[in-house]
C-alpha positions in Angstrom: 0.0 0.0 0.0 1.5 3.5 -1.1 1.9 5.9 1.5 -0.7 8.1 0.6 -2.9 5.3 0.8 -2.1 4.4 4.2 -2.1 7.6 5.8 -5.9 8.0 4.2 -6.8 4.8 5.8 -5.5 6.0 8.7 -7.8 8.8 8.9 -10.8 6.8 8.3 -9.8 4.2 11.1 -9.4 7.2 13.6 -13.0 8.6 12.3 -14.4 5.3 12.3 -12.9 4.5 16.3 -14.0 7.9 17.2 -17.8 7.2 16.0 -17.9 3.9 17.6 -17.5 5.8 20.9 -19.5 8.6 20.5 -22.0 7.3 17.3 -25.1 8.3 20.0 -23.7 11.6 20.8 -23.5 12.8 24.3 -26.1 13.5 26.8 -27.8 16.4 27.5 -31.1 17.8 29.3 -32.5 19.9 27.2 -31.2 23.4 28.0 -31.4 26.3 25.9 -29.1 29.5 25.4 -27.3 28.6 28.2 -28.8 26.7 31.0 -27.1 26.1 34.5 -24.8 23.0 33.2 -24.4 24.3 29.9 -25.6 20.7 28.6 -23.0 18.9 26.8 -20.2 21.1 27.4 -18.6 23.2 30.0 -20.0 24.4 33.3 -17.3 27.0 33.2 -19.3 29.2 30.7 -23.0 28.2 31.3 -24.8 30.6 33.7 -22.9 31.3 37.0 -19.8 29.5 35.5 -16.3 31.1 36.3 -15.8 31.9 32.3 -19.3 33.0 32.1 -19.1 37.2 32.8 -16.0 37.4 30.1 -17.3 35.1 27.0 -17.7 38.1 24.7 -14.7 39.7 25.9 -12.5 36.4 24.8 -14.9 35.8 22.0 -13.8 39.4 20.6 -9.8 38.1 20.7 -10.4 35.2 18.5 -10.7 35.2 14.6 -7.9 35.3 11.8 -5.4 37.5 10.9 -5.3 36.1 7.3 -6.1 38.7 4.7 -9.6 38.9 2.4 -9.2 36.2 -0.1 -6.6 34.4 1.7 -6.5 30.8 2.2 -4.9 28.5 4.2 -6.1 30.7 6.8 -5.4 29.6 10.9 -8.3 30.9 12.6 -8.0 31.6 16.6 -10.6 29.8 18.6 -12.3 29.0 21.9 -10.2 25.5 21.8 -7.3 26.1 19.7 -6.3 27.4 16.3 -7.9 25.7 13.2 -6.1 25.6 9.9 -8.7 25.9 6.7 -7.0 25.2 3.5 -9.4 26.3 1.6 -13.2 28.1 1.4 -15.6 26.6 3.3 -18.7 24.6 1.2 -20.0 22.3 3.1 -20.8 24.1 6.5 -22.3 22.0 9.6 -23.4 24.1 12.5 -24.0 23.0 15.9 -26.9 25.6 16.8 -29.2 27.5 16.5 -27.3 31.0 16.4 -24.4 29.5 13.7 -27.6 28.7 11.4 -28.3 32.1 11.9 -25.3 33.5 11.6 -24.2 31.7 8.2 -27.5 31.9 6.6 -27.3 35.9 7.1 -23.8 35.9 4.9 -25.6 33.8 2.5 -24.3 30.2 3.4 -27.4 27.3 3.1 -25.3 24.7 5.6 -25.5 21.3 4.4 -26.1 19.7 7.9 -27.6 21.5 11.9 -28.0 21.1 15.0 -32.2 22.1 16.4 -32.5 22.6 19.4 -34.8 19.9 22.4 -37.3 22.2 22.4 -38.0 22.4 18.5 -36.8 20.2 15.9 -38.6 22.5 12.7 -35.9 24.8 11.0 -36.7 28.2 12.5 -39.8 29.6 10.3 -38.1 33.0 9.9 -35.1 31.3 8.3 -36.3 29.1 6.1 -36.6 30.5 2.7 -32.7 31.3 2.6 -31.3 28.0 4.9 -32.2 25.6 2.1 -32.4 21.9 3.2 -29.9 20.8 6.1 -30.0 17.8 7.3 -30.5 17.0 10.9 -27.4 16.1 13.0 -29.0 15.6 16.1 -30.4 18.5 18.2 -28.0 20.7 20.5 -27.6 18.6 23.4 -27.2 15.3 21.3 -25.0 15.6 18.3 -25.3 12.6 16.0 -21.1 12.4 14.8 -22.1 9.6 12.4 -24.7 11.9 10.7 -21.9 14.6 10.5 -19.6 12.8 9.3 -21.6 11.0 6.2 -22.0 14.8 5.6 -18.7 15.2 4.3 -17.9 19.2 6.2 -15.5 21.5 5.0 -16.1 23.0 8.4 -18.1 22.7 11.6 -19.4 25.6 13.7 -20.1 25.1 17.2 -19.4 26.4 20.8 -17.3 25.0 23.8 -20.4 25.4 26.2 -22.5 23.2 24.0 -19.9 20.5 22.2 -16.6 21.0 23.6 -16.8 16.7 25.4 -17.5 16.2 21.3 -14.7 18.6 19.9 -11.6 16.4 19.2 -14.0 13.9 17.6 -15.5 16.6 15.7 -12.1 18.0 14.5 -11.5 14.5 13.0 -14.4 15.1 10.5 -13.6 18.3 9.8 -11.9 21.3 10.5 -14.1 22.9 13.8 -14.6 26.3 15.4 -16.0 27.1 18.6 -17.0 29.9 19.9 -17.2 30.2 24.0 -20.8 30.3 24.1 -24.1 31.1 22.5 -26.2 34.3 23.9 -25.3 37.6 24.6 -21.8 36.6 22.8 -23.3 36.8 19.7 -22.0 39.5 17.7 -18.9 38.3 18.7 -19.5 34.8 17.5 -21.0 36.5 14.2 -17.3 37.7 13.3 -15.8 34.4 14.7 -17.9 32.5 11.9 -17.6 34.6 9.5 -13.6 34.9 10.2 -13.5 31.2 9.5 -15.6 31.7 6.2 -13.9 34.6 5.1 -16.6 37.2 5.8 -15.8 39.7 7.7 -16.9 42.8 5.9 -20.4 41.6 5.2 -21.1 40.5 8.6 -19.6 43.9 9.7 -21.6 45.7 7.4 -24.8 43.3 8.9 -24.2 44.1 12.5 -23.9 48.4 11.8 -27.2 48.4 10.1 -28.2 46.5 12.6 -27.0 48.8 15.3 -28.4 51.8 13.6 -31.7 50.2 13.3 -31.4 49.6 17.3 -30.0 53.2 18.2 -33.2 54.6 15.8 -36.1 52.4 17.4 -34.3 54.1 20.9 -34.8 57.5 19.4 -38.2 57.5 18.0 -39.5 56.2 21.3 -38.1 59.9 23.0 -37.2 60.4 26.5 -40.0 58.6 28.1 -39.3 55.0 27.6 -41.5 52.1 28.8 -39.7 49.7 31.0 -39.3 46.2 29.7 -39.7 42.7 31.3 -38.9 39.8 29.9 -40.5 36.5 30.6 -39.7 32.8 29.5 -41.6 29.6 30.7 -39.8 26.6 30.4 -39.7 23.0 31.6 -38.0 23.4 34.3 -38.6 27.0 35.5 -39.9 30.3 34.6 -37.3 32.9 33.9 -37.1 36.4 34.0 -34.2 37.0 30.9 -31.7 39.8 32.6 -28.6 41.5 30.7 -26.2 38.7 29.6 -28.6 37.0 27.9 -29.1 37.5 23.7 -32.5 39.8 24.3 -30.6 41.8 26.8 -28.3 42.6 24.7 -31.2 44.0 21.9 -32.8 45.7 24.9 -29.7 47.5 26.1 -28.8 48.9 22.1 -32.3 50.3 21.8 -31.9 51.9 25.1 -34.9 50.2 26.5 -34.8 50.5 30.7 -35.7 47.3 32.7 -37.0 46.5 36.0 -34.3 46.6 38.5 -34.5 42.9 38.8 -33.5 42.0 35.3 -30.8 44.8 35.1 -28.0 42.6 36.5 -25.2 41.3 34.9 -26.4 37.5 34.2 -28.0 35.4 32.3 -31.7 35.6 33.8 -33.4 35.7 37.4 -35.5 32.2 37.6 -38.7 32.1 39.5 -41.9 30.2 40.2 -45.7 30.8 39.3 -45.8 32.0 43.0 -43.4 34.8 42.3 -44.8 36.2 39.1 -45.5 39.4 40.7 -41.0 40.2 40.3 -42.0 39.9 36.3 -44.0 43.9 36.4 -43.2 46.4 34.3 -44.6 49.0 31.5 -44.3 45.8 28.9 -44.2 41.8 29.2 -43.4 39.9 26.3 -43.4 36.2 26.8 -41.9 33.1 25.3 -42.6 29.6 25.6 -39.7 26.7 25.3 -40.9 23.9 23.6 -44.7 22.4 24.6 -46.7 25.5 26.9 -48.3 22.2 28.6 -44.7 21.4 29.7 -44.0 24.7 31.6 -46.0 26.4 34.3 -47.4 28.9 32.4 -51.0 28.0 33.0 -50.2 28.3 36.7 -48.2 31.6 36.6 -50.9 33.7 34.3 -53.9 32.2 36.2 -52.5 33.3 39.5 -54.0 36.6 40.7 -50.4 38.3 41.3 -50.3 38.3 37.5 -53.8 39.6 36.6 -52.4 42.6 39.0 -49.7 43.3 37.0 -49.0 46.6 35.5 -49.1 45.5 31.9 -51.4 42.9 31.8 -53.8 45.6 33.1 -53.3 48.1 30.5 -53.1 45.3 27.9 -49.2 45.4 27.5 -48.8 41.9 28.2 -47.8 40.0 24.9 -46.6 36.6 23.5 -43.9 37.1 21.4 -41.8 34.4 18.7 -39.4 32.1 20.7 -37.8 31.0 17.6 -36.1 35.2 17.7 -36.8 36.7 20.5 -34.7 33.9 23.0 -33.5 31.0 20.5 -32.3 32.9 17.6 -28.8 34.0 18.5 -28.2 36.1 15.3 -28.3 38.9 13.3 -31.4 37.9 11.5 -33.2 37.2 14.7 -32.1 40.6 16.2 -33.5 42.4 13.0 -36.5 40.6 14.1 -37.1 41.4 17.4 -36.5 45.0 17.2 -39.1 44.7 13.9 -41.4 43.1 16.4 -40.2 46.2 19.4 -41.6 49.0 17.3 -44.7 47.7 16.1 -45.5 47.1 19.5 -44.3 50.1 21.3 -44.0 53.0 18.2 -47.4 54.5 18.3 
């Protein structure tokens, strides 16, 4: 056997070994943008986690130094440097905010991870994501479905995949980001470092911005205060500023109650202690199946019926799919679309 022929087969083996140990993917509980144990990956950067307060700042360090056009490139990540010998066709992406993010620079992914709550490709993406096939969901990645995918590249992060990364990296060359969430603009320039495009997702995020800063200023001085409010599974959560809609909510200079002004993910609560969500707005989300959460019991207590907002009719159900899963440009777009035709009179 020539040498070339060998070394081949000894990629294949290594694949093959690495997919007999990890063909079921790895075990998760459901989680969404960042829950407590950070699912799969690493407690470090879920919520509360000792990596968790600096993501974006580490995120922003990362990317390429490799000019426009120019390929190999090494691209700086959240495990390592990555070597990409040439442009990416075959993308695979590992959540919800890389579909996003590479559908926005006008990439249709050949393979993604949903996540538990939802296995549909997001409805506001689908008329530009083309047909991925399903690898699994977030929490339970499916290597042998990636790998008969034949990748150029896989885009993930280290709080959701990083127990999966060195087998990943075996399929194809991988990037991770820290985390999904408030990180995202910095993951946006991350992915598109890796695909070699920066200046449109630039260009994406300052329209962006100036759609944000504009939605501030035609609401004046006298701004409504904002709560947010997500039932889920396992809790009810009240979404604070490290979280992706903080982040929306803090470019559009939109104040929030003092409880959801801190520096963290969200504030969790029960049905019994709906009364902490009042404020001039509620907009709430549902994760996965409403008859899974306590929503029934939180909105048929009589703390909520007292509520500022749900008084004066300002209470309002809003898209998961953007307003908490998204994790990208498109979805931001989305969400402030959604802001002003609620709150522009």
């Amino acid at each position: 056997m020539s040498l070339r022929r060998r070394g081949t087969a000894a990629v294949a083996l290594s694949v093959a070994a690495a997919l007999s140990l990890a063909a079921c993917g790895s075990s998760g509980d459901g989680k969404d943008e960042a829950g407590k144990d950070g699912g799969s990956g690493s407690k470090a950067v879920a919520q509360g986690g000792k990596d968790f307060g600096k993501a974006a700042e580490e995120t922003a360090k990362m990317g390429t130094d490799a000019a426009p056009g120019q390929f190999p490139r090494t691209v700086r990540h959240a495990l390592g440097t990555t070597e990409l010998k040439e442009r990416p066709k075959r993308v695979v992406v590992l959540d919800v905010g890389e579909l996003d993010n590479v559908v926005s620079l006008g990439i249709q992914p050949v393979g993604w991870a949903p996540s538990e709550g939802s296995q549909e490709l997001p409805e506001y993406l689908k008329k530009d994501a083309g047909d991925p096939k399903n690898v699994g969901t977030i929490n339970n990645l499916n290597l042998e479905a990636i790998n008969e995918l034949h990748p150029d590249l896989i885009l993930g992060s280290k709080l959701r995949a990083e127990k999966n990364y060195k087998d990943l990296a075996k399929i194809a060359p991988t990037v991770f980001s820290v985390r999904p969430g408030f990180t995202w603009k910095e993951n946006y320039l991350l992915n598109a470092a890796a695909l070699d495009k920066t200046a449109e997702a630039k260009k994406n995020l300052d329209a962006y911005a100036a759609k944000a800063k504009k939605l501030g200023e035609d609401l004046g001085g006298n701004k409504p205060t904002i709560s947010m409010v997500r039932y889920l599974p396992q809790f009810t959560r009240l979404y604070a500023g490290q979280s992706f809609i903080g982040t929306i909510l803090k470019d559009a200079g939109l104040p929030r109650p003092k409880n959801q002004q801190a520096d963290k993910l969200a504030v969790e609560i029960g049905p019994e202690q709906i009364d902490q969500a009042d404020a001039d707005w509620i907009f709430t989300g549902v994760y996965g199946s409403p008859d899974k959460t306590k929503r029934d019991a939180a909105e048929g207590n009589p703390l909520w019926k007292s509520l500022k907002a749900v008084k004066d009719g300002h209470a309002k159900d809003v898209k998961d799919e953007t307003w908490y899963l998204g994790l990208g440009v498109t979805a931001a777009n989305s969400v402030l679309d959604d802001l002003r035709g609620f709150l522009v009179k």
